[in-house]
Structures are given as structure tokens and as C-alpha cells.
N, C-alpha and C positions, 0 to 999 in steps of 0.2 A: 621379679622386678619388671617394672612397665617400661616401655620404649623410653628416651630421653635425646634431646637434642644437649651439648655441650660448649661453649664459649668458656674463654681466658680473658678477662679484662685487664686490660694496661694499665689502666686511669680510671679514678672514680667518676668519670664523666661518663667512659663506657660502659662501666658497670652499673651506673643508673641506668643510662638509654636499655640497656638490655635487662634490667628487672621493669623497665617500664613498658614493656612488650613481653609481661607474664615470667622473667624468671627469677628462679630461687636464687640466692644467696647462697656460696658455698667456699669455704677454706679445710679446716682439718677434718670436717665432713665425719667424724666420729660419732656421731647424734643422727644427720641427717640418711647416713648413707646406709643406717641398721634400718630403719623405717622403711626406707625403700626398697630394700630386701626385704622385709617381713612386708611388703606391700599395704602399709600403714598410711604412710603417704607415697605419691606417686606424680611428682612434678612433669611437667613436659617438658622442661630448660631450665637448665641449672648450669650459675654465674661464678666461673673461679674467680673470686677477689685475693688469693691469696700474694699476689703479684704486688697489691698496692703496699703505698709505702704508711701501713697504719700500726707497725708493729713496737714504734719507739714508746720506751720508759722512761719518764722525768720525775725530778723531784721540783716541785715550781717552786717560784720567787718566794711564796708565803710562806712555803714551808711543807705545800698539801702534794699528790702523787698524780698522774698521771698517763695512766696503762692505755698501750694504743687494743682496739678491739681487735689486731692480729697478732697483738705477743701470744707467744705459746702460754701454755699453763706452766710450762716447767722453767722458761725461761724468768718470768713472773716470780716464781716461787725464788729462785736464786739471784734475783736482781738484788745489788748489797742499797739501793734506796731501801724495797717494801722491806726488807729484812730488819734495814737497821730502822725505819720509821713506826713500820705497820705489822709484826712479828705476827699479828693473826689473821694477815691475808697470805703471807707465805707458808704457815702453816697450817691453813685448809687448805690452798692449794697440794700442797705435800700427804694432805689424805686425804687426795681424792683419787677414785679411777687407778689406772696401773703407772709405771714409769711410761710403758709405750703409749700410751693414748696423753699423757700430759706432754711426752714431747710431738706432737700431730695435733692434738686440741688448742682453740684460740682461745682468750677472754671472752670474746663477743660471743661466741660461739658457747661457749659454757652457761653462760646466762640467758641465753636463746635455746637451749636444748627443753627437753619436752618430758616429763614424766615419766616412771619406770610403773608407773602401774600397771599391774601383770592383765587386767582388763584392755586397758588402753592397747595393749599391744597385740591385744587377741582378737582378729578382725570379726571372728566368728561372736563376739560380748557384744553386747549396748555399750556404747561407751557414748557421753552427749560432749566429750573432747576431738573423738572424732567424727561423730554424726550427729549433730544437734541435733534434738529430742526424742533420740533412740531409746534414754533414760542412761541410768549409773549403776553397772552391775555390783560395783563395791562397795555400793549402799547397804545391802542387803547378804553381800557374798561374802568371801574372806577377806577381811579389813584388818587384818596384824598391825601391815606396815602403811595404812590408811592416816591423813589429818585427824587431829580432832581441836584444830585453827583455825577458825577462815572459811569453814564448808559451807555449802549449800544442801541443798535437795538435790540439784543437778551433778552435783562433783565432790570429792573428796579425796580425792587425788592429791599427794604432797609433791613438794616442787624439790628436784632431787639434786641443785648445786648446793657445795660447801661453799666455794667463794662468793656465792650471792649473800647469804649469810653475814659475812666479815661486809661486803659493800653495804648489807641494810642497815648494821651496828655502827658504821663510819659514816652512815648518813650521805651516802656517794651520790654524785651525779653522773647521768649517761648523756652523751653527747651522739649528736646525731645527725645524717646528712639525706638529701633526700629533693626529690624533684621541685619541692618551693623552699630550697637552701638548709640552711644549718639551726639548729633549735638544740635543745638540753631538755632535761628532764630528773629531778629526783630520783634517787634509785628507788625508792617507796612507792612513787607513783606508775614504772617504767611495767613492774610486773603485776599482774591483774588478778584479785581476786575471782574466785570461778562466777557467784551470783545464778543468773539464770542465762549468761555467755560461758560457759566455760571455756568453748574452744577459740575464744579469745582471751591470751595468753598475754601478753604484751601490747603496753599503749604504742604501737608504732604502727607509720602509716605505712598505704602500698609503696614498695619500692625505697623504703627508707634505711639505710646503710649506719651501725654502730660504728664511729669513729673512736671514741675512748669511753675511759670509763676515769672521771675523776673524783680522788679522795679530797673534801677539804682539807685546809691547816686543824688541830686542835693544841689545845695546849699542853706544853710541854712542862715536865716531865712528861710520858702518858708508857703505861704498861697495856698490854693488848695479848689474846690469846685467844686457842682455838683450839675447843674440846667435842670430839666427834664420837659416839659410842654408838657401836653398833655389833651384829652376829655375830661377826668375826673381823680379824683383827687387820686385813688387807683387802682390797676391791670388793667392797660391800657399801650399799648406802646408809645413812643414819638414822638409828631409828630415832634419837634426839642428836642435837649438838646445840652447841653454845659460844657465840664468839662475846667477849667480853675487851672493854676498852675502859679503866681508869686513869683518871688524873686524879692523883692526892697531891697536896701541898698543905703544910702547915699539918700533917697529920688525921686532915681532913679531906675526906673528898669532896672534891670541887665540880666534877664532870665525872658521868659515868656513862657507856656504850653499850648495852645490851640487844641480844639478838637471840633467834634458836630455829634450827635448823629439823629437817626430818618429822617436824609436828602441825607446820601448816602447810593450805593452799599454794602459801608463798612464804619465800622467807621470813620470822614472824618478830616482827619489833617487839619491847619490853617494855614499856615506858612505866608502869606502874611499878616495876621493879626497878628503874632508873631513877624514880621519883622517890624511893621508900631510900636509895642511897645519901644521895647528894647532902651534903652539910654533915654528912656522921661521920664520925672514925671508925674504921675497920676493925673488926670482931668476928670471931666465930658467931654471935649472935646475930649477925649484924646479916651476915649472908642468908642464915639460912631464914631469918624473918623478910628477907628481901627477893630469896628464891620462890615464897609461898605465893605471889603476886605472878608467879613465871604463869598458872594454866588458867589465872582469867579469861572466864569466855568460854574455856574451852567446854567441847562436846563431844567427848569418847561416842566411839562406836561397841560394838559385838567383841569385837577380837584385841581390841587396842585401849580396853580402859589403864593398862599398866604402863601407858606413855605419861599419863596426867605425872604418878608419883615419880617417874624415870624424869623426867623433864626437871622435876624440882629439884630432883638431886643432883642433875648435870649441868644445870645454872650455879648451885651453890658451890659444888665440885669447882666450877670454874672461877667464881667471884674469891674464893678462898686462894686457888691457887695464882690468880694473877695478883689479887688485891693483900694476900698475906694474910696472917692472925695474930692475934693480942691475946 
């Protein structure tokens, strides 16, 4: 691990002034503080924010959610709002990572962490996430647990939160503070496609601070869930998942939320499968003719063409189990 200067911020005032004089951003540090040790990254000043007061949970006026970017993940997870509104943001939170890193990990912190690609973390690899235009050793290497959403030439790399997932299916926005004040962001737009930037991760500027992360209102009734399938059955990442979000009324569905996790770049929106829902009644047919829309696009690698079929089946897995059968 490299030398490092350390600061406590009091106030998000101090905490800008001192990322705007080069430092990191740093709370449960569970992401940040492995990298640093495997000399991945290697900051010169790093800013405890864990001090500010950014950790409150609300349910707002309209009815939508409001996670500040320092709740814990575990706290999150058993907060009775997300439980009783959003049942598949508590329950990715609840598989992910271990009990002791969900109670040390933040929200902001979760959706800011950085790829488990076993490249990425191998300083001895190409990696063009951590050295642009060194190239992508997982292009060509062992790509099992590789994208086949979203890639480029440069990267392929999957983006390894479950709650990001549940935020792209809810259509979330990220709020944000920062040396020319306060702005928002879709959560769609927030996390970056690789292209030919990979190792820009995130639309956020220097020195810009996550303050929450908000769910809008949708309509109610609404069932919601979160289906994670992976090696094994505790502290492993997904090789698919699925967060799913219906409104039926009148026996119809009216609104539908899909996502999937563990197969893109980034968390990977559905919409051609949300589109193949809307206006039907729920059916075993119904799903799995609306799962087949889940690997548009998609581009298997070497080692990873048996995500395309796994993907379809852990969409439909999920639209059945939240949405029911006839």
C-alpha cells in the first residue's frame, strides 16, 4: 500500500474543500481500501465523510424513497419504508457481500465501487480500466464471469452491485453535490457504459459528493423482487440476476420494471421485455415469451455463451415468481 495523507470531514463544506485539493472520498472503505492494498489504486488523500449527516431514510410526500449515500447496506436493507414499498431493494441488498461488510458498506459507496474482474485487479494484466490503452486481457482470457451487455473492444468487465440493479428497474435518481452546488442525475445515466473510456465509470465530476439516492413514487399496488443466481449460495457475485417490478390492476398489467444484473457493463435495463408486458395478463406464457427479449443485443464471449440461456431463464424465474401464473 502507497503513502497516504488522511482527513475527517465535519461538513460537507470541508469535505469538498478537501477533495478539491486532490482527495478521495472515503466512508465504509470496503471497495476502496482492497484496491489500495492490492496497489490497484493508490490515492495520496483520502476524505472520511463518514461523519456527515447523509445517512437518513425517508419515504417522501409522493409516496417514492429516499436513501441518504451513508446508510449502511444493512441498515437499508431493514429499514420497514424499502421493505414494505420496495421489497427488491431490500432483498438485493440481503444478497449481497457478507453480514459484516453490509453493516461497514454505504449506498453511495456500493454503487461507486469498481469491478471484480480478476484482470482488473491483477496489476501484472492489461487492464484499459486501469491504464487506458494497455488493452483488455478478458477479451481474449478467461471470460466465464465476463458481460455479454454493453461491451466494447476496450472492456467487458461486468459491474458487480445487486442494488444498482433494483435502482436501474426503479428508474432511480442520484443526487449529487459538488463545488458548482447540487444537480441530479438518472440512475441510467449516472453509471457509464465502457465504449472506448472504460476507466470512466461514473458521469460524476471532480470532487462531486453522492448525497442520496431517490426512488420515484410508482403505482400502487406494485410487487417487486430480487432474483440473484450465482456459484454458490453465500458471498459470491451473479453470474445473472434479476430485479423485477409489476403493477397489475384489473388483472392487467399496467406497469412493469425490469432489470438484470451480473451480464452487463452496467446494470442492464429490459425495456423490450417491459414492452412485450404491459397491457397482458400474466401467464406462464406470458413470461417466458417476454424473458426471450431479456439477451437482445447481447454478445457472448469464449467462456460465457451459457449466460445468453441463464439470463432468460432468471428473468422468467423472476416475472413468474413476482407477477404469478394462470
Amino acid at each position: 500500500m502507497h503513502p497516504f495523507t488522511y482527513t475527517k470531514a465535519t461538513d460537507t463544506r470541508e469535505a469538498l474543500d478537501a477533495a478539491r485539493r486532490g482527495g478521495r472520498y472515503i466512508a465504509g472503505g470496503t471497495t476502496l481500501v482492497d484496491l489500495m492494498r492490492e496497489t490497484v489504486e493508490h490515492p495520496s488523500s483520502l476524505v472520511d465523510i463518514s461523519p456527515l449527516p447523509l445517512g437518513e431514510i425517508i419515504v417522501t410526500k409522493s409516496g417514492g424513497l429516499r436513501i441518504g449515500a451513508l446508510a449502511r447496506m444493512s441498515e437499508a436493507a431493514a429499514h420497514r419504508g424499502v421493505r414494505a414499498l420496495y421489497p427488491v431493494i431490500s432483498q438485493a441488498l440481503e444478497l449481497s457481500a457478507s453480514a459484516q461488510l453490509r453493516n461497514m458498506a454505504t449506498i453511495g459507496g456500493n454503487i461507486m465501487q469498481r469491478t471484480r474482474c480478476t484482470y482488473f485487479r491483477d496489476v501484472t494484466a492489461p487492464c484499459n480500466k486501469r491504464e487506458p490503452g494497455a488493452g483488455c486481457a478478458a477479451l481474449h482470457g478467461y471470460n466465464r464471469s465476463h458481460a455479454i451487455l454493453g461491451t466494447s473492444d476496450s472492456c467487458v468487465a461486468t459491474h458487480p452491485s445487486d442494488v444498482a440493479v433494483s435502482f436501474t428497474a426503479l428508474e432511480a435518481t442520484v443526487h449529487l453535490l459538488g463545488p458548482d452546488g447540487e444537480r441530479s442525475l438518472p440512475f441510467a445515466d449516472f453509471l457509464l457504459r465502457p465504449g472506448s473510456t472504460p476507466n470512466r465509470e461514473q458521469a460524476i465530476r471532480p470532487g462531486e459528493l453522492i448525497t442520496a439516492v431517490e426512488i420515484p413514487a410508482h403505482p400502487r399496488p406494485l410487487k417487486s423482487g430480487y432474483l440473484k443466481v450465482r456459484d454458490r449460495q453465500s458471498y459470491e457475485f451473479a453470474l445473472t440476476s434479476a430485479a423485477v417490478a409489476l403493477h397489475i390492476g384489473g388483472g392487467v398489467i399496467r406497469e412493469a420494471k425490469v432489470a438484470a444484473g451480473g451480464v452487463g457493463t452496467v446494470p442492464w435495463k429490459l425495456p423490450a421485455v417491459e414492452r412485450h408486458l404491459i397491457g397482458e395478463r400474466p401467464s406462464d406464457r406470458l413470461w417466458a415469451e417476454a424473458a426471450e427479449h431479456a439477451t437482445d443485443g447481447a454478445r457472448p464471449l469464449k467462456h460465457n455463451g451459457f449466460k445468453a440461456e441463464l439470463l432468460k431463464r432468471t428473468v422468467e424465474r423472476q416475472l413468474r415468481t413476482v407477477g404469478g401464473t394462470k
